[in-house]
Residue, then its C-alpha position, 0 to 999 in steps of 0.5 A: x159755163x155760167x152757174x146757172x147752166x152748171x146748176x141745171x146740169x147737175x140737177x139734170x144729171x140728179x134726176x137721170x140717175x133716180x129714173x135710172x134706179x126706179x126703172x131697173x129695180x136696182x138694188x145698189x146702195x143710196x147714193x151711188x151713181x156708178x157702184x154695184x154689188x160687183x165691187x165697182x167704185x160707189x159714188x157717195x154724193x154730198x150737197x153743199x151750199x157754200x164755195x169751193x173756198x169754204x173751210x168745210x168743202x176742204x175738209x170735205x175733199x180731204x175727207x173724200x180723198x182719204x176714204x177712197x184710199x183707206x177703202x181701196x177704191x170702193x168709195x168715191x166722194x163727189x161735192x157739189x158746191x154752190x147750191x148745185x144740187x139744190x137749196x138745204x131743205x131740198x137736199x134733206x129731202x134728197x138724202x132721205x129719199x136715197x138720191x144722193x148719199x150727204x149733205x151739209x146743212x145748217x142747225x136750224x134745218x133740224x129742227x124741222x126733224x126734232x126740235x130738240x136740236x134748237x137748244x144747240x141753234x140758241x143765241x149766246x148758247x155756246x161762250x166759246x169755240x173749244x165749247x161748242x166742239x167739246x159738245x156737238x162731237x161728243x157722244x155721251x152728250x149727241x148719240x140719243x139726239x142724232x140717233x132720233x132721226x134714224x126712223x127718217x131714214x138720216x144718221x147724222x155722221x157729224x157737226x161741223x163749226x159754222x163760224x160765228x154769225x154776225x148782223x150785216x146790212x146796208x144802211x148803218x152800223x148796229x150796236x144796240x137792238x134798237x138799232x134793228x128796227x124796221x130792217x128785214x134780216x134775212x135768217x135761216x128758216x126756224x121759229x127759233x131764229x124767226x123769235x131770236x131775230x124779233x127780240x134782237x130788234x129786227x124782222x126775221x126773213x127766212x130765205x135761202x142763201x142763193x138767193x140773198x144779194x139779190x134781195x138786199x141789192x133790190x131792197x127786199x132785205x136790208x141785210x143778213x147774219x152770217x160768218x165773215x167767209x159768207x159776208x165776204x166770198x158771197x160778196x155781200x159786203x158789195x151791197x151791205x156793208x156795214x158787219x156788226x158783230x153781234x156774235x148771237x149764234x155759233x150753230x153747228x152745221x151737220x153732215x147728214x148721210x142717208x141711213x140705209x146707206x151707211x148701216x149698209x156699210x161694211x163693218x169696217x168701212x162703217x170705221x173708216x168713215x167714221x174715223x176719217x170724217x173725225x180727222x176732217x172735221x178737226x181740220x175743218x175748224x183750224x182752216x175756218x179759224x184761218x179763212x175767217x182772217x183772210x175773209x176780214x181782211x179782203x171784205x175791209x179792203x172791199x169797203x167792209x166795215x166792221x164794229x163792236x155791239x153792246x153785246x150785253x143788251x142783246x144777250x139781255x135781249x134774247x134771254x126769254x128765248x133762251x129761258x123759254x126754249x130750254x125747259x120745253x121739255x125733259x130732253x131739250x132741259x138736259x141738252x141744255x145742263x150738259x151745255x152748262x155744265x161743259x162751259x169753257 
């Protein structure tokens, strides 16, 4: 069975249960596609854009498995990899309607429900990965911030490392921002990414990821920025392979759970989930840590080729954004010290 034909299936099968609900005024809890309030099992769907082999769909099997047990069947974690159940801004809004239960989508996605949260999506924001996970967990740093999107009927249950994001194309090695000129990267969609890739030296495309090799390998983009686990298992490094590390963004990736859902939770389930999904997400970046390895090592065999930048230029690049960005307003200017002030 061919992607596409999986692809349709799935969200064949999505539509099916939303019909099925409205027509019988069902009161079941969101995101459930066999539960009831009779004790049987309730499937909690979760939408995500990468492989099977990503580091987070694991944790989130481990996850899945995990509080099925500890809850005693009452709880059932389906994924659904590879843009299955549709692109990220799709699946927001199928978790805020209550159609499926989860979805792991990308920092900049948030800001399009506070822009808040691009203090957290900045270039050269975070100088380390036991930085960045010292913040986006943390909740005397997060709770106002993630509580924020509650009146869109979404809680954020937790971030996840993404990696850190790196420029690749097709023609040439990138090592200063001049080198950027004239060549289409795609980015994910934000007008903080939009303005970080401008002053990086390129144009900013914004672009849904299913959707990239195919506008590289036709000459609509001349590469992407991403993780060296999307360059290689995507295989992007077929038709751009010249992976420039940049290092401009480390961004978070977040779990989003629908919130009737889980304020619908039990108390102790509500601990549960809460304490499990804590265990996946450490072992998400000690799996990420060892995936970025095995990645390098398969893309250099595919031809990759990897180079240092003169990280310096781009950082000098970038700091208006960073500067502008920061002091928008009273929320985002704390974010931003308490960032600073937890600096490894």
């Amino acid at each position: 069975m061919t992607k596409s034909i999986q692809k349709l299936l799935a969200v064949f099968a999505t539509l099916l249960m939303v019909f099925s609900l409205a027509a019988c005024g069902s009161s079941d809890k969101t995101g459930t596609s066999e539960g009831d309030s009779k004790g049987e099992t309730q499937v909690l769907k979760i939408a995500f854009n990468q492989t099977e082999q990503h580091p987070q769909y694991k944790a989130m099997v481990e996850f899945g498995k995990s509080f099925e047990e500890k809850t005693n069947g009452k709880y059932k974690v389906e994924i659904f990899p590879n843009e299955l159940l549709g692109a990220q801004r799709e699946t927001v809004e199928l978790v805020q309607s209550g159609t499926i239960a989860m979805s792991i989508v990308a920092g900049p996605l948030m800001e399009n429900l506070n822009p808040d949260f691009a203090v957290f999506n900045l270039p050269y924001i975070f100088n380390s990965l036991d930085h960045q996970m010292s913040i986006i967990n943390n909740p005397d740093i997060v709770s106002d911030l993630y509580a924020s999107l509650e009146k869109e009927r979404i809680t954020v249950a937790a971030a996840l490392h993404g990696g850190v994001r790196n420029v690749y194309n097709s023609e040439k090695p990138i090592q200063k921002p001049e080198d950027l000129k004239g060549m289409k990267i795609r980015i994910m969609e934000s007008d903080t990414n939009v303005q970080m890739m401008e002053r990086m030296g390129g144009t900013g495309t914004p672009m849904g990821q299913g959707e990239v090799y195919t506008a590289i390998q036709s000459g609509v983009l001349e590469g992407g920025e991403n993780n060296e686990l999307v360059f290689n298992d995507l295989k992007h490094v077929e038709i751009a392979p010249y992976y420039s590390y940049t290092q401009h963004l480390m961004i978070p990736d977040y779990l989003i759970i629908n919130a009737e859902l889980l304020a619908g939770m039990s108390e102790e389930d509500q601990k549960i989930f809460k304490e499990e999904l804590s265990k996946a997400v450490d072992s998400e970046v000690e799996m990420f840590n060892k995936e970025v390895e095995r990645a390098k090592a398969e893309a250099e065999a595919a031809g990759a080729k990897f180079n240092e930048v003169d990280l310096k230029a781009f950082q000098q690049a970038v700091q208006p954004l960073i500067d502008e960005k920061t002091s928008a307003n009273e929320n985002t200017k704390k974010l931003y010290e308490k960032i600073v002030e937890n600096a490894q």
